[in-house]
Each structure stands twice: as C-alpha cells, then as structure tokens.
N, CA, C and O of each residue as an XYZ file, in Angstrom:
548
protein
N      13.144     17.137    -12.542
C      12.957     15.868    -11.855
C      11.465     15.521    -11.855
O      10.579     16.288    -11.476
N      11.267     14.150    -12.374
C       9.712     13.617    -12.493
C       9.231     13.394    -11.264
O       8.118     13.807    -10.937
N      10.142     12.609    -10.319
C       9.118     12.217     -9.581
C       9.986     12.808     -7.800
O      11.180     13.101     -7.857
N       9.460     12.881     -6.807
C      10.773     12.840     -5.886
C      11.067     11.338     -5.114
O      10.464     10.298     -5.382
N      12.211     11.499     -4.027
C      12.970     10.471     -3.714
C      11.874      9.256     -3.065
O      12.036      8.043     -2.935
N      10.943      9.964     -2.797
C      10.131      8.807     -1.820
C       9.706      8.577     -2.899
O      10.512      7.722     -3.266
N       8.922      8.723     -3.823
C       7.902      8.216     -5.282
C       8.404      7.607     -5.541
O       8.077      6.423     -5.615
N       9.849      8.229     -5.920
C      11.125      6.906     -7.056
C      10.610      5.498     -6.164
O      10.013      4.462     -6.455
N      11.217      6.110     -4.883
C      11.730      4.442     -4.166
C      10.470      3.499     -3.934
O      10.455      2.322     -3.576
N       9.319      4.435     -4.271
C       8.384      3.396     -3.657
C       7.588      3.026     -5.079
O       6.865      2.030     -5.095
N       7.732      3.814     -6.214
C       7.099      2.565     -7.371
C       8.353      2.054     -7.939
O       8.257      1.486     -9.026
N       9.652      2.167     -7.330
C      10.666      0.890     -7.564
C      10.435     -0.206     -6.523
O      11.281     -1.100     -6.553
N       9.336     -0.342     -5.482
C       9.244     -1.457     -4.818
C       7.398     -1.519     -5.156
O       6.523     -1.561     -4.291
N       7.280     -1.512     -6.029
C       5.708     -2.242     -6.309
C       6.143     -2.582     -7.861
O       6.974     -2.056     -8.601
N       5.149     -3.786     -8.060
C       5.132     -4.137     -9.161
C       3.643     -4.934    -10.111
O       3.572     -5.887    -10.886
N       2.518     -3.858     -9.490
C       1.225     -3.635     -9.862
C       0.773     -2.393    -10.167
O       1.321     -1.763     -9.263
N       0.119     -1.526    -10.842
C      -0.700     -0.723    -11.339
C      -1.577     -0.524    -11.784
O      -1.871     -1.582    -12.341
N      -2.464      0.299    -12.008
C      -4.001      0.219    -13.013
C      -3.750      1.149    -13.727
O      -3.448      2.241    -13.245
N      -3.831      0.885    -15.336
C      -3.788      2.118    -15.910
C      -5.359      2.390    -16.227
O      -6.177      1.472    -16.283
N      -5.687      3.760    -16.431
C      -6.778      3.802    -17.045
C      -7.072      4.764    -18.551
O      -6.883      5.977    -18.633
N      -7.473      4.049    -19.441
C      -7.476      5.015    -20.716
C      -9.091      5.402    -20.930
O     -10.003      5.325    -20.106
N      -9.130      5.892    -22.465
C     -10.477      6.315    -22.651
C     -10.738      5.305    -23.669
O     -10.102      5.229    -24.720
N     -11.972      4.306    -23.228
C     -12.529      3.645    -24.173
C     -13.202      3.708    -25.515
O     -13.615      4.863    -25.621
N     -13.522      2.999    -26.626
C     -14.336      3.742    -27.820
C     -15.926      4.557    -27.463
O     -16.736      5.237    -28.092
N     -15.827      4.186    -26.509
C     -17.708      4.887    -26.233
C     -17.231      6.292    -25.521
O     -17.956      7.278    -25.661
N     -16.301      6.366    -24.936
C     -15.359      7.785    -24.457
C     -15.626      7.774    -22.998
O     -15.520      8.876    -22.460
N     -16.088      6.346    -21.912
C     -16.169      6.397    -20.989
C     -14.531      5.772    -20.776
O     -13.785      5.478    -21.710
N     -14.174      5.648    -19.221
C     -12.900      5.348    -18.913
C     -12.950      3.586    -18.427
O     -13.750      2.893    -17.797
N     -11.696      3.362    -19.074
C     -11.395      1.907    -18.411
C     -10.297      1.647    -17.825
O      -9.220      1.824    -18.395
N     -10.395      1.176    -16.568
C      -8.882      0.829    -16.098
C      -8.856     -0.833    -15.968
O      -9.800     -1.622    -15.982
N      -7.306     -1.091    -15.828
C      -7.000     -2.781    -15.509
C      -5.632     -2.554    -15.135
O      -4.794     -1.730    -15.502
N      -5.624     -3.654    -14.171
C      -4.535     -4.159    -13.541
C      -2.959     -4.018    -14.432
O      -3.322     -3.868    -15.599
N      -2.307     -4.011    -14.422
C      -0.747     -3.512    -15.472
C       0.209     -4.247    -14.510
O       0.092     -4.511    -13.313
N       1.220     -4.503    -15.429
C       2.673     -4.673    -14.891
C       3.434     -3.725    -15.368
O       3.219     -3.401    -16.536
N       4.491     -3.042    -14.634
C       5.158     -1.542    -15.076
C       6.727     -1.771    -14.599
O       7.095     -2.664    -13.836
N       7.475     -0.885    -15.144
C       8.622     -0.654    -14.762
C       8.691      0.637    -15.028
O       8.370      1.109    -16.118
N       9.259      1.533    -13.721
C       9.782      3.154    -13.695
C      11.317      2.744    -14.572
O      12.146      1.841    -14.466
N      11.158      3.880    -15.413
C      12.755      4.014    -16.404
C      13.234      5.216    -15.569
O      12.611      6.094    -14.973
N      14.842      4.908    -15.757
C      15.401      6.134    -15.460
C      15.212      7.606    -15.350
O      15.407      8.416    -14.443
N      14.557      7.723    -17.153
C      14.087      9.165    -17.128
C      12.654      9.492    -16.966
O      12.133     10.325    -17.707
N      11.960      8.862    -16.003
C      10.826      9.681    -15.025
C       9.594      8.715    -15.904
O       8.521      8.474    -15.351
N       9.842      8.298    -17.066
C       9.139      7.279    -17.929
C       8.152      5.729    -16.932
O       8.245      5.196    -15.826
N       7.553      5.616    -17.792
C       6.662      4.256    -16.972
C       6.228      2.991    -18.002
O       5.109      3.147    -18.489
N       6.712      2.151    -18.282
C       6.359      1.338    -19.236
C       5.892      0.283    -18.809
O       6.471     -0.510    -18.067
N       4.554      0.172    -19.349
C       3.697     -0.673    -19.065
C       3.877     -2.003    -20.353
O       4.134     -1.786    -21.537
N       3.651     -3.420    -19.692
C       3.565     -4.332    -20.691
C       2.495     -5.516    -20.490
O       1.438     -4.885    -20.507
N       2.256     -6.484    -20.360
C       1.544     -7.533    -20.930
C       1.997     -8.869    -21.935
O       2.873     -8.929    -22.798
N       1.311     -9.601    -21.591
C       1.302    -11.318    -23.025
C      -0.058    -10.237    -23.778
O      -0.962     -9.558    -23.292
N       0.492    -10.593    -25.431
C      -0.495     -9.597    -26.206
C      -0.752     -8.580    -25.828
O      -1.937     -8.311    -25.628
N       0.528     -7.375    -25.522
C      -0.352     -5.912    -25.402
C      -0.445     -5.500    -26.612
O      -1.199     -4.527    -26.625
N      -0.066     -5.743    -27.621
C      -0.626     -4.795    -28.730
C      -1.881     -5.254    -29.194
O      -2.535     -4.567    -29.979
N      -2.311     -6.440    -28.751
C      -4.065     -6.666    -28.773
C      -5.162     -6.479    -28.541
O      -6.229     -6.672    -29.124
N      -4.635     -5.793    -26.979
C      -5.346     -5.292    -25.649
C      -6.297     -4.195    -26.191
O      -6.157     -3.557    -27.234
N      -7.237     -4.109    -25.326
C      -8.115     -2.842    -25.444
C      -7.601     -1.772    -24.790
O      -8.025     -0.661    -25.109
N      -7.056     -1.836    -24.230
C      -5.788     -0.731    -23.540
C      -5.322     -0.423    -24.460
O      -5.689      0.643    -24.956
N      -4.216     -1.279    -25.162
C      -3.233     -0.730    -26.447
C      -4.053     -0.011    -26.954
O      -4.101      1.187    -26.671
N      -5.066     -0.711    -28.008
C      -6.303      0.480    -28.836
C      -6.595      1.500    -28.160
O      -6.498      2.604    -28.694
N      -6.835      1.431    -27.407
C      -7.382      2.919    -26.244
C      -6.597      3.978    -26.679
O      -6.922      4.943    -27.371
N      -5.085      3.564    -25.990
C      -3.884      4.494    -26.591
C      -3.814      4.628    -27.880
O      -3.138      5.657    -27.894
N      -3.923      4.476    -28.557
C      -3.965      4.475    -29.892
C      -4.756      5.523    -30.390
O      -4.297      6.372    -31.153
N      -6.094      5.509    -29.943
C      -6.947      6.033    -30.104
C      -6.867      7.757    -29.895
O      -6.877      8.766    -30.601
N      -6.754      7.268    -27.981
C      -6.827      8.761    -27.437
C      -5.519      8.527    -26.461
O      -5.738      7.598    -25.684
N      -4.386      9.045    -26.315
C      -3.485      8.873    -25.606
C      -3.249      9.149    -24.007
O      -2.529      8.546    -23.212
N      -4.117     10.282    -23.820
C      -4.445     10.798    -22.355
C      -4.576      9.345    -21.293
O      -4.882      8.313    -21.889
N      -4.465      9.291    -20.522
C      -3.788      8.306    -19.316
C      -3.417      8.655    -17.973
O      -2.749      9.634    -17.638
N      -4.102      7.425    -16.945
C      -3.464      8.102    -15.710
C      -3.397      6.620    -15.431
O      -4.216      5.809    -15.863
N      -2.077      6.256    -14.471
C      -1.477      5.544    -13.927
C      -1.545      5.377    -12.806
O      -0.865      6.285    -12.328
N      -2.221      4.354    -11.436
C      -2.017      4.111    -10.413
C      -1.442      3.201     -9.455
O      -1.790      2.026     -9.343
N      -0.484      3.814     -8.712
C       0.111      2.747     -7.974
C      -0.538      3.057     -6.397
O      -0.576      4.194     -5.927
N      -0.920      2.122     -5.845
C      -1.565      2.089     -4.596
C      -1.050      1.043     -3.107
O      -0.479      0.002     -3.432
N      -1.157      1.186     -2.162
C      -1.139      0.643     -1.093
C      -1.610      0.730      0.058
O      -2.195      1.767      0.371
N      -1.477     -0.328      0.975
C      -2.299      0.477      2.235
C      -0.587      0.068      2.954
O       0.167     -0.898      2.836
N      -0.522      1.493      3.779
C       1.113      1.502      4.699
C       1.090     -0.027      5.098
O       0.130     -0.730      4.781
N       2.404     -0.630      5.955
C       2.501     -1.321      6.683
C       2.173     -0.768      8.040
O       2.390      0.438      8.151
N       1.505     -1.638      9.524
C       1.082     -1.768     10.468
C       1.683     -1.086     11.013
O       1.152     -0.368     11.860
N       3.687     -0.991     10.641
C       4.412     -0.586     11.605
C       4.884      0.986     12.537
O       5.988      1.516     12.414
N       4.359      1.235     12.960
C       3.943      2.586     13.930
C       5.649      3.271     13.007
O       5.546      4.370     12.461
N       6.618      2.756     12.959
C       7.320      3.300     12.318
C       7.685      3.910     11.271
O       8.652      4.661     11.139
N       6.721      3.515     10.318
C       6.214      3.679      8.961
C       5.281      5.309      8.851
O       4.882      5.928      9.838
N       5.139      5.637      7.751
C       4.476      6.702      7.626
C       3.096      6.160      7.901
O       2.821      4.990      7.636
N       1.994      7.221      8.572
C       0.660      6.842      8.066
C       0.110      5.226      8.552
O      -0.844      4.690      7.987
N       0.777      4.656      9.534
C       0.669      3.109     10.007
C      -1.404      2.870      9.294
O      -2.326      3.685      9.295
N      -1.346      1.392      8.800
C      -2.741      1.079      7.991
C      -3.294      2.034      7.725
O      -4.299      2.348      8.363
N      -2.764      2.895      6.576
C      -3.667      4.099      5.855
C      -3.258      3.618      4.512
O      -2.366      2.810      4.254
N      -4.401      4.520      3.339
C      -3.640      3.710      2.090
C      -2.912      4.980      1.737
O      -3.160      6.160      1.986
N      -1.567      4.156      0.832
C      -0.581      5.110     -0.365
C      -0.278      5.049     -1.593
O      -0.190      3.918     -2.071
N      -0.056      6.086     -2.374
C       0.151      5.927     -3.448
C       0.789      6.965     -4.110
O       1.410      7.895     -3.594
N       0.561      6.706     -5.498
C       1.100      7.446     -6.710
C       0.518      7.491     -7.834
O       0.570      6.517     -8.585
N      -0.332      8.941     -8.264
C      -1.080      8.527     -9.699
C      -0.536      9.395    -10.035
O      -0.168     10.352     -9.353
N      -0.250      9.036    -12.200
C       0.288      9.620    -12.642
C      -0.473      9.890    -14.009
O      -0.693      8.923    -14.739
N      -0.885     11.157    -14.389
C      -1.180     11.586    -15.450
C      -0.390     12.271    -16.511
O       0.399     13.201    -16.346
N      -0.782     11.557    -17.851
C       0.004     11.565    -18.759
C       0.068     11.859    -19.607
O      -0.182     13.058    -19.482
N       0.314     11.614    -20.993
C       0.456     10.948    -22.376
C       1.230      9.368    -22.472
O       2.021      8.982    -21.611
N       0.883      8.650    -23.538
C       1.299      7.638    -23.642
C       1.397      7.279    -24.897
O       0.579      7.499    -25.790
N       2.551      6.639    -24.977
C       2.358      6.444    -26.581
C       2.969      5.237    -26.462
O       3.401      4.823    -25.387
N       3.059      4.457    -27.807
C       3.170      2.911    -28.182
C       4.346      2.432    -28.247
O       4.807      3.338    -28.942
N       4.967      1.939    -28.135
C       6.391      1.784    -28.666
C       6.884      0.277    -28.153
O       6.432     -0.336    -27.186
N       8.063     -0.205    -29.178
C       8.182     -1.401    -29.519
C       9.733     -1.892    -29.055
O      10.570     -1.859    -29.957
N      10.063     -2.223    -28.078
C      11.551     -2.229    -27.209
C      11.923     -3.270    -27.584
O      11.204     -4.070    -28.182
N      13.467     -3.502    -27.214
C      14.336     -4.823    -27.545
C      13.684     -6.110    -26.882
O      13.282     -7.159    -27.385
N      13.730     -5.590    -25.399
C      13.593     -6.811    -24.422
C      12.114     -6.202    -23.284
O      12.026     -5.276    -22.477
N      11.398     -6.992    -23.632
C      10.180     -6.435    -22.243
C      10.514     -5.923    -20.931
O      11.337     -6.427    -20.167
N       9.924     -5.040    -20.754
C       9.862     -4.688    -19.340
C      10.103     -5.422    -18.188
O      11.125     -5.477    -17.504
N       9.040     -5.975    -18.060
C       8.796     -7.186    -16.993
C       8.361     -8.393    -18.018
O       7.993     -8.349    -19.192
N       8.578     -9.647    -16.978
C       8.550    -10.686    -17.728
C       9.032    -11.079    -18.896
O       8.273    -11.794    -19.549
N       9.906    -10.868    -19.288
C      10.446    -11.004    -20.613
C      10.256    -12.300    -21.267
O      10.141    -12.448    -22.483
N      10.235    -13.043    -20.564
C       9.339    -14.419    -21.269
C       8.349    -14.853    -21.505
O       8.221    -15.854    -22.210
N       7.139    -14.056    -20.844
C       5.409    -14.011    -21.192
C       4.488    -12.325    -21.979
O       3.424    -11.998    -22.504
N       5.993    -11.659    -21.504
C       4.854    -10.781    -21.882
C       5.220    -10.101    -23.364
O       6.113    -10.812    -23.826
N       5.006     -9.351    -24.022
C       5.501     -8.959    -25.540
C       6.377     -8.195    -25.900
O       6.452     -7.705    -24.773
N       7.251     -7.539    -26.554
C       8.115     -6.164    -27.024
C       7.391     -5.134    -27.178
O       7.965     -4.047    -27.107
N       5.910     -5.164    -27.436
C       5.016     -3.587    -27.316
C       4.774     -2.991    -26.150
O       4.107     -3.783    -25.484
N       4.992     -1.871    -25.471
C       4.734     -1.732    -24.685
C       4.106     -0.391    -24.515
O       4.588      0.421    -25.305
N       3.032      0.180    -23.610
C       2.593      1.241    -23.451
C       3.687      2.331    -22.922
O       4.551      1.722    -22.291
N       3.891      3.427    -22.954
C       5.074      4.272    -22.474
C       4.590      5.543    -21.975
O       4.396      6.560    -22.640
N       4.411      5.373    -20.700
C       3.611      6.793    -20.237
C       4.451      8.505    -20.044
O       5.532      8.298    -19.493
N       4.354      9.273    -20.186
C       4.994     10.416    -19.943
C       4.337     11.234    -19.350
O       3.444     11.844    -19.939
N       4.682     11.504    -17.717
C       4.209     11.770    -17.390
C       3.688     13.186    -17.256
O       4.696     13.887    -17.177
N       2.348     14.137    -17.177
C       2.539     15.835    -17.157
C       1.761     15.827    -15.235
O       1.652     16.951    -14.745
N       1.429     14.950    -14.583
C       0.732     15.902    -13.341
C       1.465     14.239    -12.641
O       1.502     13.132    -13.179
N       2.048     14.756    -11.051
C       1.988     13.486    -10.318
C       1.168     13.980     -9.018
O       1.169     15.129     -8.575
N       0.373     12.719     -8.431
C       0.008     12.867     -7.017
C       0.294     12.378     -6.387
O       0.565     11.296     -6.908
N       0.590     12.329     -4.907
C       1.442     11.140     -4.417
C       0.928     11.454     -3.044
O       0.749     12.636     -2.751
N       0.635     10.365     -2.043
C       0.036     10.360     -0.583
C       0.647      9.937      0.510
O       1.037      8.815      0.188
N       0.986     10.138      1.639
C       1.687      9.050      3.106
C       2.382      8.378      2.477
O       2.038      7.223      2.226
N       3.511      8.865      2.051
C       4.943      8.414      1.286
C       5.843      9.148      2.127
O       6.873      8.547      2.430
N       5.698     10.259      2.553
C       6.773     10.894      3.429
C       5.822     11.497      4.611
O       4.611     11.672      4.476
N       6.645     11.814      5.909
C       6.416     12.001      7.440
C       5.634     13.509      6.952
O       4.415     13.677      6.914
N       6.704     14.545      6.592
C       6.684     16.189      6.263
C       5.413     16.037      5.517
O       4.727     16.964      5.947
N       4.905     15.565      4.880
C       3.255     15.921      3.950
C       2.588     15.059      3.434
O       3.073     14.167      2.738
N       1.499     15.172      3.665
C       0.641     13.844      3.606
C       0.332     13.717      1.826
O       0.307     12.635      1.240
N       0.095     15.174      1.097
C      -0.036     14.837      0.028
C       0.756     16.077     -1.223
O       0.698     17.306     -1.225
N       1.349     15.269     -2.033
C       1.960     16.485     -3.210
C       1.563     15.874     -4.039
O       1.376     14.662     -4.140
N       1.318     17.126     -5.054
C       1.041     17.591     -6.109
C       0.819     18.513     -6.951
O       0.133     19.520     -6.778
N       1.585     18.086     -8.199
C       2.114     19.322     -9.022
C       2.575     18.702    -10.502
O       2.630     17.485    -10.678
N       2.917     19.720    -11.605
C       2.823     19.800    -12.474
C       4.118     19.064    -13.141
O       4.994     19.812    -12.707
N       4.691     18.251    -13.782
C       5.862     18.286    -14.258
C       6.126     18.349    -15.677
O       7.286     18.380    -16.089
C-alpha cells in the first residue's frame, strides 16, 4: 500500500500541487501542478502544453521528483491540528507518458502527462494518533 487511508482521502480532496524537478544548471525548480491520485498509488500530473514545459524537459532529463500537496487545517477545533499547516510530499521517479484522456481538465490541458512513482512518502496533521509519518514504499 502507497499511501494510507488519511493521505488517500486527503490528496483525493485537493486539487493543487508543486512538483519540483532538477533543472539544466542542476539546481531545483518547482511550480504549481494539477494532479490526479490513480488507483495504484500513481500521481499524474498534467497541464495546456506539458510536453513543452520545463518541467516535462526536467523529467526527461533527470527523473528524480518530489511532489507537494499542502494545507493549512481548517479552524475547526474538530479537525486535526485546528490552523496548523498539512500535507503530503512525495518522492519519486517520474516518467513521461502519453494517456487516452487527460487527467484533469480534459479540455485545456494535453494527453502528456508527468507520472510520478512514488519511493519515500511524508505526510503531517492528517491523523489525531501522529503528527508525522514517514517511510519508505
């Protein structure tokens, strides 16, 4: 199992990320992403023109990748962690690949899409029992 039940459910309710790759000078760049979690523990990132992107090239280049999904809790004392931030970063591999129908947006954004796999997750004030896991998958 890639991710656990709180991770699943909570980057199935966001629909922002930053990925960050390694640029041609070999410093790091991240930007804003649109993503969808796949069934099998997968993360596919897309875009209008991702195979243009300096992202795409990045991957291309050097595939290594980490993925962030972030938040700050809701207010509600009921909530884990009330106004603290949460998240989920995910380090990877990624590779290129060219799907039927886009991810997200299927009408602006392209059939290329980045495809992360993930090897390390971290994850924060997602559940009551521990503020932070992390480990290898």
């Amino acid at each position: 199992m890639t991710f656990t039940a709180a991770e699943r459910e909570y980057l199935l309710g966001q629909g922002l990320g930053r990925l960050s790759t390694i640029g041609p000078d070999g410093g790091p760049q991240s930007r804003p992403v649109a993503f969808r979690l796949n069934d099998d523990g997968t993360i596919d990132i897309s875009g209008p023109a991702n195979e243009t992107s300096r992202k795409y090239k990045n991957v291309q280049a050097r595939p290594e990748v980490s993925f962030l999904v972030d938040d700050m809790t809701p207010d509600d004392p009921a909530e884990v962690k009330p106004g603290w931030g949460r998240g989920v970063e995910i380090r990877g591999h990624a590779e290129l690949v060219t799907v039927e129908v886009p991810p997200v947006a299927p009408d602006y954004f392209s059939k290329e899409v980045i495809r992360v796999r993930p090897r390390r997750v971290i994850s924060w004030h997602l559940e009551r029992e521990r503020d932070l896991h992390s480990r290898t998958v």
